[in-house]
C-alpha positions as CSV (number, residue, x, y, z in Angstrom):
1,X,180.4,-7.8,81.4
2,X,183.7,-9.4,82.5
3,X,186.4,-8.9,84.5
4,X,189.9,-8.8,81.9
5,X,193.1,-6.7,83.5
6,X,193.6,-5.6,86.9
7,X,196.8,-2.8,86.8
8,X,198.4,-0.4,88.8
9,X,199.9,2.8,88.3
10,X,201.6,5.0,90.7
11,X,202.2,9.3,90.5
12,X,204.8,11.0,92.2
13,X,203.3,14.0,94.7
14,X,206.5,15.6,96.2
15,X,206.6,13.0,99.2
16,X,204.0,11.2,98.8
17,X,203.3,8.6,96.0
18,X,199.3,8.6,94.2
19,X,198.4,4.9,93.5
20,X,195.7,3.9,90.9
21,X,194.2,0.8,90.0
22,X,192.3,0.2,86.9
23,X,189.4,-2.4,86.2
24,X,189.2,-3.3,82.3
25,X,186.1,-4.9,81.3
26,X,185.3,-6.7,78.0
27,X,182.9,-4.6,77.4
28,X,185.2,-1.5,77.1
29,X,183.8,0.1,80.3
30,X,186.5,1.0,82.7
31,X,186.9,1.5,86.6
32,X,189.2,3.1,88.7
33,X,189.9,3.6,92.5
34,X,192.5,4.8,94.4
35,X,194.6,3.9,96.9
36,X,197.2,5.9,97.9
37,X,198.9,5.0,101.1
38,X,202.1,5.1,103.4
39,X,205.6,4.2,101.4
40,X,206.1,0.9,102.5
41,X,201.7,-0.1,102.4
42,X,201.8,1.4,98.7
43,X,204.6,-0.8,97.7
44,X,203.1,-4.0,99.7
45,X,199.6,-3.0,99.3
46,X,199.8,-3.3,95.3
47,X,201.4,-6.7,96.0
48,X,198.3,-7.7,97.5
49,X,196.3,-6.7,95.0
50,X,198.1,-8.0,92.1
51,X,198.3,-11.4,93.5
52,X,194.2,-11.2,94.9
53,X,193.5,-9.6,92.0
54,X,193.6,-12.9,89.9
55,X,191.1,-14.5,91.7
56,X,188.2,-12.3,90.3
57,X,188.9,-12.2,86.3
58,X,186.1,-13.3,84.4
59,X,183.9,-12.3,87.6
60,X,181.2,-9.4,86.7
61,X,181.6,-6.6,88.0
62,X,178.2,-5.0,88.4
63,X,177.7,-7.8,91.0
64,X,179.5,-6.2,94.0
65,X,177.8,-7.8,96.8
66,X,179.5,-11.2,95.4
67,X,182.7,-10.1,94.5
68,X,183.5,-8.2,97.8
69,X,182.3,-11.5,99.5
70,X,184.5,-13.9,97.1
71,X,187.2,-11.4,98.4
72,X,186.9,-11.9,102.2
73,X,186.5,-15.7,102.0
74,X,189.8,-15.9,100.7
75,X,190.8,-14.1,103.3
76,X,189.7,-14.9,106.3
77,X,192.5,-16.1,108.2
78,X,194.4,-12.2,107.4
79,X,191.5,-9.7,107.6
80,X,191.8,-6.5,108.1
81,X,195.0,-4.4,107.3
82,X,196.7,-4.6,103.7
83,X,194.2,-7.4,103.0
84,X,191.3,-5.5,103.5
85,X,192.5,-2.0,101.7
86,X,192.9,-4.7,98.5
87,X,189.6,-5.5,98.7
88,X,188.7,-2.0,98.8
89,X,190.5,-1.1,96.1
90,X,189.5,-3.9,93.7
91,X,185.8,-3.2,95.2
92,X,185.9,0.4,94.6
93,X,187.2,-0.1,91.0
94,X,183.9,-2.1,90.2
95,X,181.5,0.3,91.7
96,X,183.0,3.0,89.4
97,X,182.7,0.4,86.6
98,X,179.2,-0.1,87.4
99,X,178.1,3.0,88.1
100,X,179.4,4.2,84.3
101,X,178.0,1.0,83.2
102,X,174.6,2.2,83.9
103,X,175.4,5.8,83.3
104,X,175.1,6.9,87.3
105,X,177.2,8.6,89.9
106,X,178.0,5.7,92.4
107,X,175.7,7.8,95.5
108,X,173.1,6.5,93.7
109,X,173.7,2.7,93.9
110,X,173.1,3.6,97.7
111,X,170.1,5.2,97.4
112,X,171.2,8.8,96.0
113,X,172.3,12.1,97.6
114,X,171.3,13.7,100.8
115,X,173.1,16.7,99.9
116,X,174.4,19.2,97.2
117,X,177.0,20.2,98.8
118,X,180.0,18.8,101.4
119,X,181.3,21.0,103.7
120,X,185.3,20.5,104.0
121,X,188.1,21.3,106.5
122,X,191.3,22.3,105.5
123,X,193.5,19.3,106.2
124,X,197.4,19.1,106.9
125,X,197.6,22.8,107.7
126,X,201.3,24.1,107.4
127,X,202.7,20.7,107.0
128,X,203.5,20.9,103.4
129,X,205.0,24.3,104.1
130,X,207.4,23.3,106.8
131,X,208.4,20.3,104.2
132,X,208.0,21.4,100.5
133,X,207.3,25.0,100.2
134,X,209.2,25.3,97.4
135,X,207.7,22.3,95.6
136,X,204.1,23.8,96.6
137,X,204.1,27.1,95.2
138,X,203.5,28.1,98.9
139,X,205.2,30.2,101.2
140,X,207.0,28.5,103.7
141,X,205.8,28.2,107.4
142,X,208.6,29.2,109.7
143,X,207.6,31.2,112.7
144,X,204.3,31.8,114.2
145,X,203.4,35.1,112.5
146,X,203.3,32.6,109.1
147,X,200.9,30.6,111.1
148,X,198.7,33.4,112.2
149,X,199.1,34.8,108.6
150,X,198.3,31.0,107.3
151,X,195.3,30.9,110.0
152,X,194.0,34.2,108.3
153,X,194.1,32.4,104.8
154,X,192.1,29.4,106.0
155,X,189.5,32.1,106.7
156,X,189.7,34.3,103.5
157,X,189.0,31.5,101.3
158,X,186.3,30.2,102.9
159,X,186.8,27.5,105.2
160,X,184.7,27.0,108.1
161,X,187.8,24.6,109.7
162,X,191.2,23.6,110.1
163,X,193.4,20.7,110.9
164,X,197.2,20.7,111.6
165,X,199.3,18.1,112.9
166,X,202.0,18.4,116.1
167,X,203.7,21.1,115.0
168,X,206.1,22.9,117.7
169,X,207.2,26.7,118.3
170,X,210.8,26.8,119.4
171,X,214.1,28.8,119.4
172,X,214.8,27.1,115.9
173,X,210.9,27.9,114.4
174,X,208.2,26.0,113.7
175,X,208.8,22.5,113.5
176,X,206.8,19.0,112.8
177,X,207.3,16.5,115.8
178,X,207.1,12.5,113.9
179,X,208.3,10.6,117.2
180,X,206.2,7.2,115.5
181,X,208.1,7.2,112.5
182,X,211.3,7.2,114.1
183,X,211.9,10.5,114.9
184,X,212.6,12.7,118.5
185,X,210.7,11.3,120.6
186,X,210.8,7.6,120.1
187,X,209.8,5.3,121.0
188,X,208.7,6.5,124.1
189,X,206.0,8.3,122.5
190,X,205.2,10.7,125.5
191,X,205.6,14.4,124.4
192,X,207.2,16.6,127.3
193,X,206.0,19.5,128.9
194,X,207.9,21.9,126.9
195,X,206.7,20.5,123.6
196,X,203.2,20.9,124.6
197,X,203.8,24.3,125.4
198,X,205.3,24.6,121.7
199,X,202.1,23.1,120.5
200,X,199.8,25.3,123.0
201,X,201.9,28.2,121.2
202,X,201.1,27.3,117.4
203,X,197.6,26.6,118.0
204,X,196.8,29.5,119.6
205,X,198.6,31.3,116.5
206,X,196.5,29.4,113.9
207,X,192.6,30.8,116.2
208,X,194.6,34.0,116.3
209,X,195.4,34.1,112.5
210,X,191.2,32.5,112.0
211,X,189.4,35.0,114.3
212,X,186.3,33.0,116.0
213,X,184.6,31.4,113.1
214,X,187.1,28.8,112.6
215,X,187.3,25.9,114.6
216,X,190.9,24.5,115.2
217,X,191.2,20.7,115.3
218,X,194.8,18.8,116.5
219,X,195.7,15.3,114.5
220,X,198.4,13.7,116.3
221,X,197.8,10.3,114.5
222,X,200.0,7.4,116.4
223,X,202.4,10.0,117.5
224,X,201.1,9.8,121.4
225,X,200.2,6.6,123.2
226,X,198.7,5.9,126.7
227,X,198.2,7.8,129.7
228,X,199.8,10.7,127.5
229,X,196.1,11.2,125.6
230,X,194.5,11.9,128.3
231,X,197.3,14.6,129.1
232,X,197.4,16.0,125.8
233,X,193.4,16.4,126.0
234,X,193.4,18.4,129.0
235,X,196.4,20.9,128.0
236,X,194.3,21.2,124.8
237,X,191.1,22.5,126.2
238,X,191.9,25.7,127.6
239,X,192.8,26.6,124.2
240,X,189.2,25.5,122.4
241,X,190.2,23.3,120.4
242,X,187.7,21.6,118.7
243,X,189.0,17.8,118.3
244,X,191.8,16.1,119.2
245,X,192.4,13.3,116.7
246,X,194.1,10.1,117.6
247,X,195.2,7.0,116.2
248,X,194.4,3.6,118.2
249,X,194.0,-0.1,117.5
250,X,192.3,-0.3,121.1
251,X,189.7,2.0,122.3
252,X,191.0,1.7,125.9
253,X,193.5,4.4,125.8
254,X,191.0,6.8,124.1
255,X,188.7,6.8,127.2
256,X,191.3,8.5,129.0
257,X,191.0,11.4,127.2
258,X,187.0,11.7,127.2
259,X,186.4,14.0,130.3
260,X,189.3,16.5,128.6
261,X,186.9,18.6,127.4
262,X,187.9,18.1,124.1
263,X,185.9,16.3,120.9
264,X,187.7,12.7,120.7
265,X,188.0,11.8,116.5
266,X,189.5,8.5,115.9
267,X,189.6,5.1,113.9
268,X,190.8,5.8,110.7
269,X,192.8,2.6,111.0
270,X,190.5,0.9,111.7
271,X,188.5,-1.4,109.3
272,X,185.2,-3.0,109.0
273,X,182.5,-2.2,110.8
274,X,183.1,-5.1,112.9
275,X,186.2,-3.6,114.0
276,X,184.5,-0.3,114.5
277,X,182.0,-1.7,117.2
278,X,184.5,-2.0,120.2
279,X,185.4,1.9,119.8
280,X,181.3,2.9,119.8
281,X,180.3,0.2,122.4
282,X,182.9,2.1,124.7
283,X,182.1,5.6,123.9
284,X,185.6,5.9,123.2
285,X,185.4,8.4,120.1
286,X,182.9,11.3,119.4
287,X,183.6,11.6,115.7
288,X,185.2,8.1,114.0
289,X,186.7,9.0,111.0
290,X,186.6,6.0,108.1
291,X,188.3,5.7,104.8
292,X,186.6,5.0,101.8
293,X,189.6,3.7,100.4
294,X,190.6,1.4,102.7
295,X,187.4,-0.1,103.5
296,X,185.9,0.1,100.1
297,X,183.0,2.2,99.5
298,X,180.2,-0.3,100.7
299,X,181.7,-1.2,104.2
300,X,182.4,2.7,104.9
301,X,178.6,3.0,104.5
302,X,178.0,0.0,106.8
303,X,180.5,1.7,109.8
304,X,178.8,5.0,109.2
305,X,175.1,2.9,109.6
306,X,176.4,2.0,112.5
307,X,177.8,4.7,113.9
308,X,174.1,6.0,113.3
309,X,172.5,4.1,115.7
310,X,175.1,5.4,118.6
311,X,174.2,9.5,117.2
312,X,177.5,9.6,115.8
313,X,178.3,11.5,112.5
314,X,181.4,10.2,110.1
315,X,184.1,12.1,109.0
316,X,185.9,10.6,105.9
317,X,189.5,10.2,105.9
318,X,190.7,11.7,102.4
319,X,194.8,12.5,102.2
320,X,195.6,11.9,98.9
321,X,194.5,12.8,95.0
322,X,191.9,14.2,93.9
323,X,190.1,10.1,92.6
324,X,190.1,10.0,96.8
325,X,188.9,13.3,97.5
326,X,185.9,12.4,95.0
327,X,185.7,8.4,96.3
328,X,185.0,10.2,99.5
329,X,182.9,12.7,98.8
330,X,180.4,9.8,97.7
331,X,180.3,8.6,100.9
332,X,179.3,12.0,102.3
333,X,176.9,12.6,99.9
334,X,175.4,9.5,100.4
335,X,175.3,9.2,104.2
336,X,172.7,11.3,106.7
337,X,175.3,11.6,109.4
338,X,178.3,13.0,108.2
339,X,180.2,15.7,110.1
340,X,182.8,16.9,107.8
341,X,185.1,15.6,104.9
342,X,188.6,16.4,105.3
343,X,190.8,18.1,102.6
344,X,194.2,18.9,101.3
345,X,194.2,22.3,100.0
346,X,197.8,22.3,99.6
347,X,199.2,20.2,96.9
348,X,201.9,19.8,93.9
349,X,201.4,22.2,91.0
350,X,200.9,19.4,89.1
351,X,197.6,17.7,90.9
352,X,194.8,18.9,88.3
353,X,196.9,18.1,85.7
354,X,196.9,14.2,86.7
355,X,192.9,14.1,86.9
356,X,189.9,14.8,84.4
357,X,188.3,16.6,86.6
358,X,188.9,18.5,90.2
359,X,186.7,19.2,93.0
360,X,184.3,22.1,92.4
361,X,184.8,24.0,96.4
362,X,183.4,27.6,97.2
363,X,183.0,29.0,100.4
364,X,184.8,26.0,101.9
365,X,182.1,23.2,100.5
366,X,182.6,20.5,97.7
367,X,180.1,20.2,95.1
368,X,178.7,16.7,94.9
369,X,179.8,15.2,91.8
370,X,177.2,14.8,89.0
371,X,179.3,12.4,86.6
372,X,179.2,8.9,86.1
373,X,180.9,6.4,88.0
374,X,182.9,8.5,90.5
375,X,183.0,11.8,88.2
376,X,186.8,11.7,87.7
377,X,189.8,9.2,86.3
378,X,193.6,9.6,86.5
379,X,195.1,10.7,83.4
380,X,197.5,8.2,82.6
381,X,199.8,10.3,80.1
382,X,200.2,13.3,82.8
383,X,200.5,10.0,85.2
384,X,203.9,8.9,83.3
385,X,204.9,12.6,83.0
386,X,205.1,12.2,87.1
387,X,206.7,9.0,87.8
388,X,206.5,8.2,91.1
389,X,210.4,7.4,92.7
390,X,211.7,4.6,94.3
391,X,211.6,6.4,98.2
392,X,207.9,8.0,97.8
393,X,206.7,4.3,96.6
């Protein structure tokens, strides 16, 4: 079996962009991964793997081991970053290829499931309904009786957990604060008093809205730097929230925010497990959170092996289709110490339509996948029937 085409193909998803890439053997078996990322990283990161992906045709894909290693040699002097997430992707890719090749979900090439089931947390929550309501099919989030009354649909359908990101009460509603991608708020990156009392004010909608068997969990990503953690922590615990998630390239500024009395998750940045050693050595994060898809399915299992051995459990990043939903929920099926796999509930009419297959959840838990390879492909026909366009690329 041989390596013969490397493509890529890319789905609109309201504001977001779904890229694929596909692994064409000569043998007629197929492999796909995904790789869905930020505007400007899809748009580069297929760049990347276009140009590495010439390096490995002809190269078998059922030897992985070799053909993630040909992939780091040649890039040693850029690791990490977009050159890492094209190794994952073109890695990924021949896993599923394998794992159909031999007729096997790809758990199994790493020793098989610990579980049936995944339990999931409802990711995102009331972001797509302050942006894209319409496009959703949702009803729109603009005051905090919708997020109580969203808070008390996270609980009726099942789910154990919520995320939501730094959304704010005011006089004008409820509103997302972006300071990192430009918006109020930058560059300084230091919310004010008043906006954490915004925040304070939506959270404690969303518990109110739950009732006591949800927990509530904050993701701030790179939107708050420094000391400003460590602040943010403390206003947070009063209010029992159960993990404050933040982005960092340096497990420094995370430290400052350990005695908050709030769960630390972090690191999904971050790649390698190399990478992921400074943060554990530290004590820096209580839950690291690590991509599938942009560290490729065998070094995710290496980071969460070593997370292991400090009594951490994982929590796999998953914010796109429904291939990275299912990418991800082979890592948590295959992996002891897992915590909890994030997921979009919210998404464009459209999403089942541009897969073979979507997640089986009930009572907010993801049925391991029982099909070969990964247990689900784009469909490339609904694919072109959703082009992606030029600004969501």
């Amino acid at each position: 079996m041989r390596i013969t085409a490397l493509d890529s193909l890319h789905c609109g998803a309201g504001t977001r962009t779904w890229s694929f890439l596909r692994l064409t053997t000569d043998t007629g078996v197929t492999g796909w991964s995904e790789y869905s990322d930020s505007e400007l990283g899809s748009v580069a990161l297929s760049s990347v793997i276009e140009r590495l992906g010439r390096r490995v045709l002809g190269h078998d894909p059922r030897r992985v081991g070799l053909l993630e290693a040909t992939l780091r040699a040649r890039l040693r002097e850029a690791a990490g970053g977009l050159a890492q997430r094209a190794v994952a992707a073109i890695v990924n890719a021949a896993l599923d290829a394998k794992a159909r090749h031999l007729d096997v979900p790809v758990y199994e090439l790493f020793g098989g499931a610990v579980r049936d089931s995944v339990p999931l947390y409802w990711s995102h929550c009331g972001l797509g309904r302050i942006r894209m309501s319409e496009a959703l099919g949702t009803p729109a989030l603009r005051d905090l009786d919708d997020v109580r009354a969203l808070g008390a649909e996270v609980r009726e359908r099942g789910y154990r957990a919520l995320k939501t990101n730094l959304l704010v009460a005011d006089a004008g509603g409820v509103r997302l604060w972006l300071p990192a991608w430009g918006g109020a708020g930058f560059p300084e990156l230091e919310p004010e008093p008043e906006l954490l009392a915004g925040a304070a004010d939506v959270l404690r909608a969303f518990a109110e809205g739950a009732g006591p068997g949800v927990r509530i969990m904050l993701d701030v990503n790179f939107n708050v730097k420094g000391p400003a953690i460590g602040r943010l922590a403390r206003a947070l615990a009063p209010l029992g929230v159960d993990w404050l998630e933040v982005d960092s390239h340096d497990p420094r500024p995370l430290l400052a925010a350990r005695g908050g009395g709030v769960r630390i998750a972090s690191c999904e940045s971050v790649h390698t497990a190399r990478a992921y050693r400074p943060f554990f050595d530290a004590g820096a994060v209580d839950v690291p959170i690590v991509d599938v898809a942009w560290n490729g399915l065998p070094e995710a299992v290496r980071v969460a092996a070593l997370a292991d051995t400090y009594d951490l459990n994982i929590a796999p990043h998953n914010c796109a289709g429904h291939l990275y939903t299912f990418m991800s929920a082979h890592l948590a099926a295959a992996t002891a110490n897992l915590s909890v796999l994030e997921y979009d509930v919210d998404g464009v009419p459209w999403r089942d339509e541009v897969f073979t297959r979507a997640p089986e959840i009930a009572d907010g838990r993801m049925a391991v996948p029982d099909g070969p390879g990964w247990g689900c492909e784009p469909d490339e026909e609904a694919i072109r029937a959703h082009p992606a366009t030029a600004t969501a690329v």
